[in-house]
C-alpha positions as CSV (number, residue, x, y, z in Angstrom):
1,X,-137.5,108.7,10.4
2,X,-134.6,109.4,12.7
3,X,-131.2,110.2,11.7
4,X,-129.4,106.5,10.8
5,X,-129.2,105.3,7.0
6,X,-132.3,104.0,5.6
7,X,-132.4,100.2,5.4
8,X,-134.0,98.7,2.4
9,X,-137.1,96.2,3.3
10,X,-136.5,92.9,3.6
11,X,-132.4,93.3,4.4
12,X,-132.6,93.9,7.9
13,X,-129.3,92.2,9.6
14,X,-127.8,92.4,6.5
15,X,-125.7,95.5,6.7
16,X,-124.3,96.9,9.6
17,X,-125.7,100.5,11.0
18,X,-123.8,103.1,9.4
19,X,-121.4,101.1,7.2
20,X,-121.0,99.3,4.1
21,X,-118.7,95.8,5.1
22,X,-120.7,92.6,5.2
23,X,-121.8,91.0,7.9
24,X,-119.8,88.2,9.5
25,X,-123.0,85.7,8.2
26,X,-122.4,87.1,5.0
27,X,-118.4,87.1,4.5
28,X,-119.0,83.4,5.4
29,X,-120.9,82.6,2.8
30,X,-118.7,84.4,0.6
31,X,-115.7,81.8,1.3
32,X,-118.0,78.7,1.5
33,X,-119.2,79.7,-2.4
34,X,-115.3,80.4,-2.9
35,X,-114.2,76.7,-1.6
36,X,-116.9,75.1,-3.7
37,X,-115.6,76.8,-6.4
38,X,-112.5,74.3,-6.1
39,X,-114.0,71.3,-4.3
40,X,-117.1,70.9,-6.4
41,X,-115.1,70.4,-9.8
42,X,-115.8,67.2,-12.0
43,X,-113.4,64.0,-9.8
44,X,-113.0,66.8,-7.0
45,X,-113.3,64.5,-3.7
46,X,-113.1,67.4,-1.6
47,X,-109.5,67.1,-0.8
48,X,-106.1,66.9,-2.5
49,X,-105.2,63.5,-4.2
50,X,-101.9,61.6,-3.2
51,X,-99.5,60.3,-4.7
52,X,-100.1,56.0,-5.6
53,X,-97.6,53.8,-4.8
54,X,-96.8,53.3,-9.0
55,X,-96.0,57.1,-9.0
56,X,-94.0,57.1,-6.0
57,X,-92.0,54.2,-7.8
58,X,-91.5,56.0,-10.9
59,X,-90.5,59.0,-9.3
60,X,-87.8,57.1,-7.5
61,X,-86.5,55.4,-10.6
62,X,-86.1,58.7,-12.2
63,X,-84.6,60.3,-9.2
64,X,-81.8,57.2,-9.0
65,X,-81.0,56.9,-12.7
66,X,-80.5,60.6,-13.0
67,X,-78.2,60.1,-10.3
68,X,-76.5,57.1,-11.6
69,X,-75.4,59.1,-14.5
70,X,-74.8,62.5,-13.0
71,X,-72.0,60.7,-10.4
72,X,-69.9,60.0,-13.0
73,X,-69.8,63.4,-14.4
74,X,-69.2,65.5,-11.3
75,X,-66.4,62.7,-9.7
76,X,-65.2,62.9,-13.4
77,X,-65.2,66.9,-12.8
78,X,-63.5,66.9,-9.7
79,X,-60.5,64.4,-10.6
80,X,-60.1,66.7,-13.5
81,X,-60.1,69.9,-11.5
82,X,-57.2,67.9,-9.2
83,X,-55.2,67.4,-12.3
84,X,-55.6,70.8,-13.2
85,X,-54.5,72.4,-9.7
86,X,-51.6,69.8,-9.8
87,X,-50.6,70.8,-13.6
88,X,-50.5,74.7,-12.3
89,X,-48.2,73.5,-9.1
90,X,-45.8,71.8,-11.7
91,X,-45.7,75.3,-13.8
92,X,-44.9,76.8,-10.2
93,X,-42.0,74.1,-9.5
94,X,-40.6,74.6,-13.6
95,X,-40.2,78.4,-12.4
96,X,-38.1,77.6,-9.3
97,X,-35.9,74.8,-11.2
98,X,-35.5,77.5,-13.8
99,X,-34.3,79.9,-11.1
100,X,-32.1,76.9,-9.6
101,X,-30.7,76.8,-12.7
102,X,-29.8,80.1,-13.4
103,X,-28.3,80.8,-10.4
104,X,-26.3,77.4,-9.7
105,X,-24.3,77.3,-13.3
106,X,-27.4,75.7,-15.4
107,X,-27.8,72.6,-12.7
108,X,-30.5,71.3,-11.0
109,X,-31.0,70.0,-7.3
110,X,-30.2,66.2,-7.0
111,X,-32.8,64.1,-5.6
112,X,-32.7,63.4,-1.8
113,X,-29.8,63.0,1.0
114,X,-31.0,59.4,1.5
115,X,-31.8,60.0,4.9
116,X,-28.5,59.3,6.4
117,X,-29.4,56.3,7.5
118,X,-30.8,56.0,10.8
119,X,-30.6,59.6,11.3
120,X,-33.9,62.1,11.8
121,X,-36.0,58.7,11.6
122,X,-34.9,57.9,8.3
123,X,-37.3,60.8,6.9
124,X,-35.2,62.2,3.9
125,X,-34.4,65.5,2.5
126,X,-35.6,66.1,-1.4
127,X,-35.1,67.9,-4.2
128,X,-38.0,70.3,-3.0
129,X,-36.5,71.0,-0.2
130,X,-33.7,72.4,-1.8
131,X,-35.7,74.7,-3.5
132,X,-37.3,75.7,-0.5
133,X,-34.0,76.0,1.4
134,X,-33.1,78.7,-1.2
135,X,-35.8,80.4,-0.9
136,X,-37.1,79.5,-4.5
137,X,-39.9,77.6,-4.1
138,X,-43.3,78.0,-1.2
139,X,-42.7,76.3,1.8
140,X,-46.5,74.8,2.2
141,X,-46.1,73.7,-1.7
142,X,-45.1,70.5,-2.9
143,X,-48.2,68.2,-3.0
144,X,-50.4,67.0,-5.7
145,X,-54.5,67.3,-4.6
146,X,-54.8,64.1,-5.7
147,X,-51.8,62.6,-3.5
148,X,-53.0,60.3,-0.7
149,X,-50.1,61.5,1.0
150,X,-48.4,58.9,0.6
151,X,-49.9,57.1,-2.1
152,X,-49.9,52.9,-1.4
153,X,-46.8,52.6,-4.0
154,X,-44.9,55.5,-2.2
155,X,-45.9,53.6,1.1
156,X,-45.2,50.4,-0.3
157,X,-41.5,51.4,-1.5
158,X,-41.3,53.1,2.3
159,X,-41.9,50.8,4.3
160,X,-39.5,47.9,2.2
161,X,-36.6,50.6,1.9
162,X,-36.6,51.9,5.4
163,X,-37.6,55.1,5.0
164,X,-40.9,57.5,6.6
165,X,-42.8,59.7,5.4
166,X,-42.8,62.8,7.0
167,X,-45.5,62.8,10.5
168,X,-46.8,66.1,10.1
169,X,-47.8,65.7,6.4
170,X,-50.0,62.7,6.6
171,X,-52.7,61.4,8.6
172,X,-51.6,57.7,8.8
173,X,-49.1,56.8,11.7
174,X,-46.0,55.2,11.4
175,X,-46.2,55.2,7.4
176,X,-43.3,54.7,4.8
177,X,-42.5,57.0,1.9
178,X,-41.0,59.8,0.2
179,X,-42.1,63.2,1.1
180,X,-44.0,65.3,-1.8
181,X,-46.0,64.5,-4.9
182,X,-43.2,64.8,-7.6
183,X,-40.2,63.5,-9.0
184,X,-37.4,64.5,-10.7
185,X,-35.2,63.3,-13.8
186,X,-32.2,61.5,-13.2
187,X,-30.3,62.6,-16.1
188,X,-31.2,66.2,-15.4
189,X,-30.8,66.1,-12.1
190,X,-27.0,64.6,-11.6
191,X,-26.1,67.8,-14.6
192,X,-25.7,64.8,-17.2
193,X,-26.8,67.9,-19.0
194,X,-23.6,70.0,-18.5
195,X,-20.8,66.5,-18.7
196,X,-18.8,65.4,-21.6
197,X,-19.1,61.6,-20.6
198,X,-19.6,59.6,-23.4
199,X,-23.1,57.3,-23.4
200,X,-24.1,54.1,-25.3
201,X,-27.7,53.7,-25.9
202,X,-30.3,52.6,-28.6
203,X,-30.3,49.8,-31.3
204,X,-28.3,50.2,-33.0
205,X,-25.9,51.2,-30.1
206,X,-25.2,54.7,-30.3
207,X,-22.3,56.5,-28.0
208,X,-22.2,60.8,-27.8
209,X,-21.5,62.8,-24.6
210,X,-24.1,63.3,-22.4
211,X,-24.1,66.9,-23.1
212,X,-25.2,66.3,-26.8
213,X,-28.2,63.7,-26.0
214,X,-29.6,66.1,-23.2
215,X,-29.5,69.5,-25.3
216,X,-32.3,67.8,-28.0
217,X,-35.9,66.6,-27.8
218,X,-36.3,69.2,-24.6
219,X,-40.0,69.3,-25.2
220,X,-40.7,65.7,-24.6
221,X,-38.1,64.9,-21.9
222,X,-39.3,64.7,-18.2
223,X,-37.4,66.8,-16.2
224,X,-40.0,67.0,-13.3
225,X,-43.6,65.2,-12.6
226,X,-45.8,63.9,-10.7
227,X,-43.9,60.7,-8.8
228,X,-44.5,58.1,-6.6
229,X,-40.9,58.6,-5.4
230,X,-38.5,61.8,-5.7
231,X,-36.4,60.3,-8.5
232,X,-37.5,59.4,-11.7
233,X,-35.2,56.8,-13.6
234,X,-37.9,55.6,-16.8
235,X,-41.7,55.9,-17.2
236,X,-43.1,52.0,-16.9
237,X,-46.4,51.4,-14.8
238,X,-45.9,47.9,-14.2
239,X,-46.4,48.4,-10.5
240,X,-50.0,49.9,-11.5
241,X,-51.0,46.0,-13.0
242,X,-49.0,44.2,-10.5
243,X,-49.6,46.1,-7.0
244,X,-45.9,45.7,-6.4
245,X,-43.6,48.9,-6.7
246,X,-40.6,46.7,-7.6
247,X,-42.6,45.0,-10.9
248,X,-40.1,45.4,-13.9
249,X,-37.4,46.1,-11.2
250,X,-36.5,47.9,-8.2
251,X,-35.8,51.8,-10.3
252,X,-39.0,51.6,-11.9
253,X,-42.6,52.5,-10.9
254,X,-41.4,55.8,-9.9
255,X,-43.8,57.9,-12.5
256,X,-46.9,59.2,-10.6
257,X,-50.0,57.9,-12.3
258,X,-52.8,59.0,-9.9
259,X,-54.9,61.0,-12.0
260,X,-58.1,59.0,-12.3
261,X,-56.4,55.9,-11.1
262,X,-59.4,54.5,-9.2
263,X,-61.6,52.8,-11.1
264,X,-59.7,53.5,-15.0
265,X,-57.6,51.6,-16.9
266,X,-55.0,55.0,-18.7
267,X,-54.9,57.1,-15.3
268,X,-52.6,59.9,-16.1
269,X,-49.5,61.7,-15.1
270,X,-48.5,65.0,-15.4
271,X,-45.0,65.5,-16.8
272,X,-43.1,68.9,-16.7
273,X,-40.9,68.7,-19.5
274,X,-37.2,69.7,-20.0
275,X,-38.4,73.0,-22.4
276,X,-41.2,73.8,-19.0
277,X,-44.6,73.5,-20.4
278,X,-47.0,70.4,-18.5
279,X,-48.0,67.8,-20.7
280,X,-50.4,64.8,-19.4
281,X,-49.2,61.2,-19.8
282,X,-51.6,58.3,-19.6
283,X,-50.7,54.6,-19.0
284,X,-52.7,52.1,-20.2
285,X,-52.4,49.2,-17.3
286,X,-53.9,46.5,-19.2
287,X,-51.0,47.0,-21.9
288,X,-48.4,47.8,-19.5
289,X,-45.7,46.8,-21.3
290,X,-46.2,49.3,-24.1
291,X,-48.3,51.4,-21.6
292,X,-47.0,54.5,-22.7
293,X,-45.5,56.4,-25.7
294,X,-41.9,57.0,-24.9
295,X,-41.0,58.9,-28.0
296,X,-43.2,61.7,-26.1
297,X,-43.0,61.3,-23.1
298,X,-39.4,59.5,-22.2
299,X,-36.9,60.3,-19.3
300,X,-33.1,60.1,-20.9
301,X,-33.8,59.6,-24.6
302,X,-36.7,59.2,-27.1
303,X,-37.9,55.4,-27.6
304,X,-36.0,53.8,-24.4
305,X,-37.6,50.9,-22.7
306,X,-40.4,51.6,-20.6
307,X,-38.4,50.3,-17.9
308,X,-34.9,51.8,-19.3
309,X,-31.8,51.0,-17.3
310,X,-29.1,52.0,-16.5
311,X,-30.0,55.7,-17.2
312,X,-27.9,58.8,-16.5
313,X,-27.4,59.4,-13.3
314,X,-27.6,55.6,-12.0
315,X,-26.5,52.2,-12.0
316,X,-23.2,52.8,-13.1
317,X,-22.6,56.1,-14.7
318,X,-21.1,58.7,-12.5
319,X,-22.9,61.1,-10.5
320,X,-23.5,63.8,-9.7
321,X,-21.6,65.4,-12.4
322,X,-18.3,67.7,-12.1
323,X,-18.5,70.5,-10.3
324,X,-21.9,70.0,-9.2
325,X,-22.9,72.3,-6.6
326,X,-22.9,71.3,-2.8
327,X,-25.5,74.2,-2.3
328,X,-28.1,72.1,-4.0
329,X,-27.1,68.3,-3.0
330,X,-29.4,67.0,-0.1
331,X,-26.9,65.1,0.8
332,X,-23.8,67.7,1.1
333,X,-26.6,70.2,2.8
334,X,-26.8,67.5,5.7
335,X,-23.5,67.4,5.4
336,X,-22.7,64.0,5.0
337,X,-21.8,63.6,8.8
338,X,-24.6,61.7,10.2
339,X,-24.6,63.0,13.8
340,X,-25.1,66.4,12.2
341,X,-27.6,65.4,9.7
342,X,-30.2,68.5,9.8
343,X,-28.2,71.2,11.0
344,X,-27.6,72.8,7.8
345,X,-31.5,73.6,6.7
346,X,-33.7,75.9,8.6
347,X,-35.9,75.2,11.3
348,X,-39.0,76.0,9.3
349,X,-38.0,72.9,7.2
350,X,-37.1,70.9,10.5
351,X,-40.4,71.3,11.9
352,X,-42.2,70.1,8.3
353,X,-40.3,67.0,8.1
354,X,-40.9,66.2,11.7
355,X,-37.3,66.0,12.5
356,X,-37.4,67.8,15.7
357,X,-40.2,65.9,17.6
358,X,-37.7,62.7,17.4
């Protein structure tokens, strides 16, 4: 009989001396019964089916409308997140004016230095820097997400005024503008706020000092917001209808409303009131002469004309006020002597505005 494993008649070949794994005949068979399985069911050619050109179509339509509607959202999402950012940077500037405040006898920085005129390539000196000077405010802060840098009414105003935006803060060559993405109050920002002038306004006229007028409605004032200038003298849009930043007259247009400006007819603003909380403002362009509420949201008193003049602070009241501190004027910190315009702030500042590569 021998000694190997006894092997069943008729199986011969079938299983290998001294184990129990099929053959290689027999796994083959194996996996051909195993494919049949699959290829022999009922409309089973064999192989997989493609997709018809109908399918492919309808799969494409689906794929394009979901995206058609899904844009929308998420560009709706991001502008939103922009305002957001921006409404937080406004908190951040409403804590350094409050420090101004406090430590300069309850006044605020006045706007700019206008430039000195053809000094430091007519790039002025803000209200932000100030802040920044005195150490109350960051000194890469100042700019709105959603700030073009400049945006084409601060460009626009630039370039007819004779004044640059900074070099190293924008990508476009040569540009006019205002450096930054806000503005500030006129009223609040000459110290009408701490003056016993007298001021008419209203109908009916109505005359009380400025000191009176300025100490109520704080939670709808504007002290600060976002601008498409460094000043703000009223809250009118005009330019937004128009495309012309002197529309209504050359103070107005100043308020920043870039929040969902492409493409909608309200784009908004964000407004740091006189009290310090952020509100949004939107202006409705294809009313723009009523395009905003100015019992809320109003710059020297509640219900002035959208495009308000004179306010405090300009045409022909008296500014800055008395006593007014030359620590936080642009213009006395470049000292008023225009050969010696940019002496007085730090080089950090210097080197931000671009001053020193002229």
């Amino acid at each position: 009989m021998g000694g190997g494993p006894h092997i069943p008649a008729g199986q011969s070949g079938r299983w290998r001396t001294g184990g129990s794994r099929p053959e290689p005949a027999a796994s083959a068979m194996f996996e051909q019964a195993n494919r049949s399985r699959w290829t022999n069911r009922p409309g089973s050619s064999g192989c997989r089916r493609a997709f018809t050109l109908i399918e492919l179509l309808v799969v494409i339509s689906i794929i394009a409308m979901l995206i058609s509607i899904l844009v929308p959202v998420l560009s709706g999402a991001r502008e939103e997140a922009k305002s957001v950012k921006c409404g937080a940077g406004l908190q951040q500037i409403g804590v350094a004016l409050a420090s101004c405040q406090a430590d300069y006898n309850g006044f605020y920085p006045m706007w700019d230095d206008g430039a000195r005129i053809m000094v430091n390539g007519n790039i002025m000196a803000t209200w932000i820097d100030v802040l920044k000077l005195r150490n109350m405010y960051a000194a890469d802060a100042g700019y709105c997400p959603a700030d073009e840098r400049p945006d084409f009414l601060n460009a626009q105003r630039g370039n007819t005024w004779g004044f640059r935006y900074p070099p190293p803060q924008t990508t476009r060559a040569n540009i006019g503008g205002s450096d930054y993405s806000y503005c500030i109050g006129g009223p609040l920002a000459t110290g009408a706020h701490l003056s016993d002038d007298q001021y008419s306004y209203g109908n009916p006229l109505r005359t009380e000092t400025t000191r009176h007028l300025l100490q109520r409605n704080i939670d709808r004032r504007i002290l600060a917001g976002d601008g498409f200038w460094n000043w703000l003298y009223n809250t009118s849009g005009y330019a937004l209808k128009f495309n012309n930043f002197s529309a209504g007259g050359w103070y107005s247009n100043n308020a920043g409303y870039r929040h969902g400006l492409a493409g909608n007819t309200k784009p908004a603003a964000n407004f740091l009131k006189q009290d310090l909380h952020v509100e949004k403002g939107r202006y409705d362009i294809p009313n723009y002469l009523f395009g905003i509420n100015t019992n809320e949201h109003f710059v020297t008193y509640p219900g002035e004309p959208l495009n308000n003049w004179p306010p405090l602070g300009g045409g022909s009241n008296t500014y800055p006020a008395v006593g007014f501190p030359r620590e936080i004027d642009p213009f006395a910190i470049s000292e008023m002597a225009v050969s010696r315009a940019a002496e007085s702030w730090t080089g950090e500042i210097r080197i931000r505005k671009g001053w020193d590569r002229l």
